[in-house]
Structures are given as structure tokens and as C-alpha cells.
C-alpha positions in Angstrom: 117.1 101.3 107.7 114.9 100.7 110.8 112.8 97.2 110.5 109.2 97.0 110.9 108.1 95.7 114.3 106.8 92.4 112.7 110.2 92.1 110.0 112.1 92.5 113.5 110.1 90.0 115.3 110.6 87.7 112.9 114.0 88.5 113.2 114.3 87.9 116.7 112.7 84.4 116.2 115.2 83.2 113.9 117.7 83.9 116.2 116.7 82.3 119.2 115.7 79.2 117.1 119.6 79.2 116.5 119.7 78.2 120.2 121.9 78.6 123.1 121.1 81.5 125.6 121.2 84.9 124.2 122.4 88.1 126.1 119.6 90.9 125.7 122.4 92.9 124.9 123.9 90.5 121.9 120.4 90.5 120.2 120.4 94.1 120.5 122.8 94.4 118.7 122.1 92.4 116.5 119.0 94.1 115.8 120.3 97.7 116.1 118.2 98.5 118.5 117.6 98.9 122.4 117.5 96.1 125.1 113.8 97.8 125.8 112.7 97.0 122.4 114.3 93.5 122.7 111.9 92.8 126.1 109.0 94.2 123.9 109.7 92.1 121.1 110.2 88.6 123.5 106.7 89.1 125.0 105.1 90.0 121.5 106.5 86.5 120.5 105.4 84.7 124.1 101.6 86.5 123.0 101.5 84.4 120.0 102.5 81.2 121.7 106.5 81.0 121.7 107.5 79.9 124.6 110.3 82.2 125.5 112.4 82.0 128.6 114.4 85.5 130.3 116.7 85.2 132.5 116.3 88.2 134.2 119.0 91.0 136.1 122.2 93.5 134.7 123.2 90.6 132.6 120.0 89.3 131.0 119.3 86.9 128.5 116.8 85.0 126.0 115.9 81.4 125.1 113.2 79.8 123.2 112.1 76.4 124.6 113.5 73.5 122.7 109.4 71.5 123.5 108.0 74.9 122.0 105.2 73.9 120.1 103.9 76.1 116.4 101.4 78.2 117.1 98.4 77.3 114.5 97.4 78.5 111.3 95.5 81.6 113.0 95.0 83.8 109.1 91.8 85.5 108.1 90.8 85.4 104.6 92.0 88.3 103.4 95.5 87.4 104.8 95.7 84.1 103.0 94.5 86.3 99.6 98.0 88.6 100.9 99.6 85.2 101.3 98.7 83.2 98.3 98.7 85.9 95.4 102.3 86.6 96.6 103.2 83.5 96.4 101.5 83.2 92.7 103.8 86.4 91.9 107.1 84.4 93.5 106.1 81.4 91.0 106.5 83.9 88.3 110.1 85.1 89.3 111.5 81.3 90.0 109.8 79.5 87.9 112.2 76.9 87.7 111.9 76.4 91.7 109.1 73.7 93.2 109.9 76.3 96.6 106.9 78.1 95.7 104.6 75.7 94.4 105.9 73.1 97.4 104.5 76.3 99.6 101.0 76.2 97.9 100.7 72.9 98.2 101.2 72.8 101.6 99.3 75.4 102.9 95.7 73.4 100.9 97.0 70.7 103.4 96.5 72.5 106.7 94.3 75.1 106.0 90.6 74.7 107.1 88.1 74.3 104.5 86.6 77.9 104.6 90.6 79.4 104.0 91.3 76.8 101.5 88.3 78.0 99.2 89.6 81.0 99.5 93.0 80.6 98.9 91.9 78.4 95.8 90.5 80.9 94.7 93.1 83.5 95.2 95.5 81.4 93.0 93.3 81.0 90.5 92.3 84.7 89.9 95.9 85.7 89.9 97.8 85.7 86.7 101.4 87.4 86.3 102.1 88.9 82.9 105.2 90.5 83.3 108.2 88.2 83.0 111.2 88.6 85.2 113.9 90.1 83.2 116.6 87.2 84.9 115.2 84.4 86.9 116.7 83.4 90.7 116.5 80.4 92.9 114.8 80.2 96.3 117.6 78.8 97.8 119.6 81.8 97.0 117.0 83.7 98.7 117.3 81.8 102.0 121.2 81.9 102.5 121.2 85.9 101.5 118.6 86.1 104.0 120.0 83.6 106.4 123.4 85.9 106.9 122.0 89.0 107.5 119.7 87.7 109.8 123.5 86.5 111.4 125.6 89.2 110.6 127.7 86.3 108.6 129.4 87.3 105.2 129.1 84.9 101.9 131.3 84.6 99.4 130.5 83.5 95.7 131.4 83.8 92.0 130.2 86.9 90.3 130.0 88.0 86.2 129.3 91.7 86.4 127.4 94.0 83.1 131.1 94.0 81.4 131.6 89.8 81.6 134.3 90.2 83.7 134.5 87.5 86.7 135.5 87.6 89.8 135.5 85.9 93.5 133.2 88.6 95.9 133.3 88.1 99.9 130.6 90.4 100.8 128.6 91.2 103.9 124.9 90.7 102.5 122.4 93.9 103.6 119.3 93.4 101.9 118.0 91.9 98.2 115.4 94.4 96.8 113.7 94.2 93.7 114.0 97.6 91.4 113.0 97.8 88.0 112.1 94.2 87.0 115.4 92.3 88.5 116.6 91.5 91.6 119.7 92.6 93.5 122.0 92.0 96.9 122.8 95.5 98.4 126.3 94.2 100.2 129.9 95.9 101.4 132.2 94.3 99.3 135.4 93.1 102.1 138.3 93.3 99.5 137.0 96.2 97.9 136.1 98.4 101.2 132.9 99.1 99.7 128.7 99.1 99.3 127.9 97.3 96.1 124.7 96.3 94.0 124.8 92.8 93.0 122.7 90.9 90.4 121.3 88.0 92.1 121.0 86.1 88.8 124.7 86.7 88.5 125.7 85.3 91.6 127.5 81.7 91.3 128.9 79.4 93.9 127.1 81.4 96.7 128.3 80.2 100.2 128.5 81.2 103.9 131.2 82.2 105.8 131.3 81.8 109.2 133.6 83.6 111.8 133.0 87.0 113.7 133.2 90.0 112.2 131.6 93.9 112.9 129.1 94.4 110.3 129.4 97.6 108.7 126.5 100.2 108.9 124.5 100.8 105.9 125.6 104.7 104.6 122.3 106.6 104.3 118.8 106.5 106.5 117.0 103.7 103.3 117.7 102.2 100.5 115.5 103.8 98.7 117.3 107.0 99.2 120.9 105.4 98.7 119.6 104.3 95.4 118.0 107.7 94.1 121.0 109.8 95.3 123.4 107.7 92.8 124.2 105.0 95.2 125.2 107.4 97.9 128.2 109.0 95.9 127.2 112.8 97.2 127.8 111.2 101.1 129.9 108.4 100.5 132.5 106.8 98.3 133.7 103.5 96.5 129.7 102.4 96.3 129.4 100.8 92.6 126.8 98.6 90.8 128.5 95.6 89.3 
């Protein structure tokens, strides 16, 4: 599944911020795509301040400038209504977390006064009334999202439907949310297959570093992977636990 130009920018930024020197051919691959699409995606991130250095010729490569300063707070008002009511729907599925309202909190502090009306605002109109099913953690959040963004595997503790438990080493895909919970769509190492995890079921989560070729996702989207009984007509050993 292709990532939106911004998803991959973003991408892209949390890569270099990694630091070192990158090869325009390692962050292709790492972003499935071209080493075209890499130089596009560079100079979209030098346009909104970024200072990011090439090193130009056959074996070319990227850096971001250590002295780069954060570009500032450039949102409209109807971005920070985006920004704010999802935040306000985040509170509702980790409640237990001060992530979210640590986020609020912050963004009154440097917003100007005309976005911070309207971001009051925004929060206070907003009001969730479905309740998550299973709560998560925002911290679980950031290291799922923190390996794939690295192509690095994590290994943790799981309880599947049944109660059984088990140790899982998994390279992490995506986490979606589908029908009022949220999952990790992985390929399970030891079991030499795509799984559906239950975040809230997830234990003891931890990175593992070390190289590795991550495995390609089976079908064009998840969506489809998910509607076409987890790939089973294309693909086998693809479960949910």
C-alpha cells in the first residue's frame, strides 16, 4: 500500500532526523519507491524550511542539518479544527494517557490568539460518545510506528481470543482501527506469516534492532487484505490472533 505524498514526507523526515548521511538509494528503499520521488520529496521538505543537504552524483545521498531550525506553527483555522477534534477523539481511545491532553495543552501555548480561540473552541464542541471497546497506550503507538518507519521488528507478549500466551517477534506493518478496536497488521518471524494483532493485547512490547529484509505486504491495501478474509484466496498462513 502506496503512502500518501505528505504520510511519505513525513516519513522521509523521520529518517533523516535519525542522522548520518543517507544514500538516495537506501531511503528508497526504504520508502518503496524511486530515487526520483526521493529528490521530490527532499525539496518538498527544503520548501517548508528543512534544511536538507544532497550530496549530489551516481552515488547520492541526504542529510538534514543538525542547526535546522522548526519551521513555525503555519495552520489555518480549519486545520487546527482537523487538529484538535482528532485529538479530542484520541483522548477518548487512551484515556488513561496525559499524551493527548499533554498535546492540547501545548499547542494553547504556541498558538496565536486568533487559532487558540479556535482551537478552544474546537475542543469544547467536540464530545465522543462511543467508548473504545479496549483501551491502548500512546506509547505503544509510537514504538509500532517508530519500527516501521525503520524497517526494525518488535517483539512482545501476546494473549490471543482463546487466552493462550505466547512470545511474538513480528515485523510491525501498519495499526488500523476496524470495527471499534485497534490492531497491528505484522508478519509474524517464527510463524512465517501476516497476522492481526490486538494492540490492547500486546505486553512487554520492545524493539529489536539488527538488519533484516522486510517482507512485502501480500495484496495492493489493507482494506482489501481484510475484506478478502485476510488474503487466504492469494496467500496462506495469514491469521487473526
Amino acid at each position: 500500500m502506496d503512502e500518501t505524498p505528505t504520510a511519505r514526507t513525513l516519513h522521509l523526515l523521520s529518517l533523516l532526523r535519525s542522522g548520518g548521511d543517507w544514500p538516495a538509494a537506501d531511503l528508497a528503499r526504504r520508502l518503496r519507491v524511486s530515487v526520483r520521488t526521493v529528490r521530490r520529496d527532499a525539496q518538498r521538505l527544503r520548501e517548508l524550511g528543512y534544511d536538507v543537504r544532497a550530496r549530489p552524483g551516481p552515488g547520492s545521498s541526504y542529510q538534514l542539518h543538525p542547526g535546522v531550525k522548526i519551521p513555525p506553527l503555519l495552520f489555518t483555522e480549519d486545520e487546527i479544527s482537523v487538529i484538535i477534534a482528532g485529538l479530542r477523539v484520541l483522548e477518548a481511545w487512551v484515556p488513561d494517557d496525559p499524551a493527548t491532553s499533554a498535546a492540547l495543552l501545548k499547542l494553547d501555548q504556541v498558538l496565536p490568539r486568533r487559532l487558540r480561540r479556535r482551537a478552544a473552541a474546537t475542543a469544547l464542541v467536540t464530545e465522543v460518545l462511543q467508548q473504545p471497546a479496549a483501551v491502548i497506550t500512546a506509547a505503544t503507538i509510537g514504538v509500532l510506528a517508530d519500527a516501521v518507519a525503520g524497517d526494525t521488528r518488535v517483539r512482545f507478549q501476546y494473549t490471543d481470543r482463546n487466552g493462550g500466551r505466547s512470545e511474538r517477534l513480528i515485523e510491525p506493518y501498519r495499526h488500523i482501527l476496524r470495527n471499534g478496536r485497534w490492531y497491528v497488521v505484522g508478519f509474524d518471524v517464527c510463524r512465517a506469516g501476516w497476522r492481526l494483532f490486538c494492540i490492547d493485547r500486546i505486553r512487554d512490547l520492545t524493539p529489536v534492532p539488527g538488519d533484516h529484509e522486510p517482507h512485502a505486504f501480500p495484496d495492493l491495501s489493507i482494506e482489501r487484505w481484510l475484506t478478502s478474509d485476510f488474503g487466504r484466496a492469494a496467500t496462506t498462513g495469514t491469521l487473526t490472533e
